[in-house]
N, C-alpha and C positions, 0 to 999 in steps of 0.2 A: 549717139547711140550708146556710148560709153557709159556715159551718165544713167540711160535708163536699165542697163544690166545690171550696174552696181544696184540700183533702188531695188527692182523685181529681186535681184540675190537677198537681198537686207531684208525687205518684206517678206520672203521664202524662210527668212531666218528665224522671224518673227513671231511667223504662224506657226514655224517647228515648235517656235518656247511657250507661246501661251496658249495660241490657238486659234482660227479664224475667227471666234465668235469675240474673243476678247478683244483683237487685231478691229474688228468690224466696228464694236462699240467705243473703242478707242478715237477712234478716225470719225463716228459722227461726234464726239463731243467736241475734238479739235472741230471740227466742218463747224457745227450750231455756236460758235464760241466766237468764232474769230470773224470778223469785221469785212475781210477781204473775200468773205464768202456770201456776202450780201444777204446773208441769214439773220442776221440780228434784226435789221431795220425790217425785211418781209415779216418776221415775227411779231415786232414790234407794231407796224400797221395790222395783222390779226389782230393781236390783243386788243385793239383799240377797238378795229369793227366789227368784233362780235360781241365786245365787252357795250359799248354803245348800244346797237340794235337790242341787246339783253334786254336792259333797261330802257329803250325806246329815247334816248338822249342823244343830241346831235356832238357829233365828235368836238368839235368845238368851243362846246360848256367846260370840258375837260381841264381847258387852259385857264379859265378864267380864275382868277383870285380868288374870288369867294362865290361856293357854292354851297346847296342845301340839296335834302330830298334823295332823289334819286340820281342826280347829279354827281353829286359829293359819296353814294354806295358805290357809283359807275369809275370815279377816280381811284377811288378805295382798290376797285377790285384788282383794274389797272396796276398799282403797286404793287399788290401780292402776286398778281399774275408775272408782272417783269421780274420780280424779286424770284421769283420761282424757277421759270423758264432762261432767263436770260442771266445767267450766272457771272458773267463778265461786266454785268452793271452795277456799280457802285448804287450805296442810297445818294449820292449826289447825282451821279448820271439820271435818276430815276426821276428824280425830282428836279432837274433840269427839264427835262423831257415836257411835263407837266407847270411848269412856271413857279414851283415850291420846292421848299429846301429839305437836305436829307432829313432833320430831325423829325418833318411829315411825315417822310416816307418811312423813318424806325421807329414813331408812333402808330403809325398804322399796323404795321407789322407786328406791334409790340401787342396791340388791341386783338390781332387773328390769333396768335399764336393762343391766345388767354380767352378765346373767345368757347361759348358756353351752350349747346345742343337745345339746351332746356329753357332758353331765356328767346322768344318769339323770334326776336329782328337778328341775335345770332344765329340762328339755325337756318333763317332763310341765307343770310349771308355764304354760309357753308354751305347750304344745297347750292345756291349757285355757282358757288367756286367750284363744287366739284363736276357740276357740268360743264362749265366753263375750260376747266382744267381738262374736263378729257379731251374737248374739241383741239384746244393748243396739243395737247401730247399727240392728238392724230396728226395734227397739221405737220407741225415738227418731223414727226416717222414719215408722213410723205415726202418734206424735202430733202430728209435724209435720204432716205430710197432714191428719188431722185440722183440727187448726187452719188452714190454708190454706184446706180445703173450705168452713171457716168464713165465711172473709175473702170467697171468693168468691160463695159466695150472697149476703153483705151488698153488693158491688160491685154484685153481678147485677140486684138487688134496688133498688136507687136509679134 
C-alpha cells in the first residue's frame, strides 16, 4: 500500500505542474510505445489488415521478396504507416518485419516525403495514406482509451 501512496502523491504532483491533459497524453505515448503494453504488435497486425484489404492483397505477398503492382503500393504503405505510428521502430525493425532491409524502408520513406499531389499515382498514394492514417489514429485513441479506462478504475478503486 506504501508503494501506491507514494505513486497517486507523485501523480497528484504532476497533474499540479503540468496538467491532466499533459499527464494523460504523456502516459499514452509511454502506453503505445513500449512493448510490454502489447500495443505495438496489435498495431502492427492493424496496419497490415487494413493496409491489405485496402488494396484487396493477401497479407502474405507482403513478405515476399519481390513484388510488383499493388502488392509492392501495399508494402509501401505498411512502411510509412509503421514508420509513423509506431515510433520505437527502427528502419531495421521495419524491414525485418517485411523480409527487407532498412535502406528499403528509408527509400520508401525517402520517395513519401518528396512525393507530389499533381503527378496521378502520387496523389492516389496520399489519398490512401490519409485514410489509412486516420483509421490507425482511431484505432490507436481506442486503445489508448482503453487502457486509461483501465488506470482509472484502479485509481477509483484505492
Amino acid at each position: 500500500m506504501r508503494g501506491t501512496s507514494a505513486l497517486l502523491l507523485k501523480v497528484s504532483q504532476v497533474v499540479d505542474i503540468v496538467g491532466a491533459d499533459a499527464l494523460i497524453d504523456s502516459l499514452e505515448t509511454i502506453i503505445e510505445n513500449s512493448p510490454a503494453s502489447g500495443q505495438p504488435k496489435q498495431i502492427e497486425r492493424f496496419i497490415i489488415s487494413e493496409t491489405c484489404a485496402f488494396y484487396g492483397v493477401p497479407e502474405s505477398s507482403l513478405h515476399k521478396p519481390r513484388v510488383d503492382g499493388d502488392e509492392l503500393t501495399a508494402r509501401n504503405m505498411c512502411f510509412v504507416l509503421f514508420s509513423n505510428h509506431l515510433t520505437g521502430y527502427s528502419h531495421r525493425s521495419i524491414g525485418k518485419i517485411f523480409g527487407k532491409t532498412n535502406v528499403s524502408v528509408s527509400n520508401v520513406l525517402k520517395q513519401f516525403s518528396g512525393m507530389n499531389a499533381k503527378i496521378k499515382h502520387e496523389r492516389e498514394f496520399i489519398s490512401a495514406y490519409e485514410l489509412l492514417n486516420g483509421k490507425v489514429k482511431a484505432y490507436k485513441k481506442n486503445l489508448n482509451k482503453k487502457i486509461i479506462d483501465r488506470f482509472t478504475i484502479i485509481f477509483t478503486n484505492m
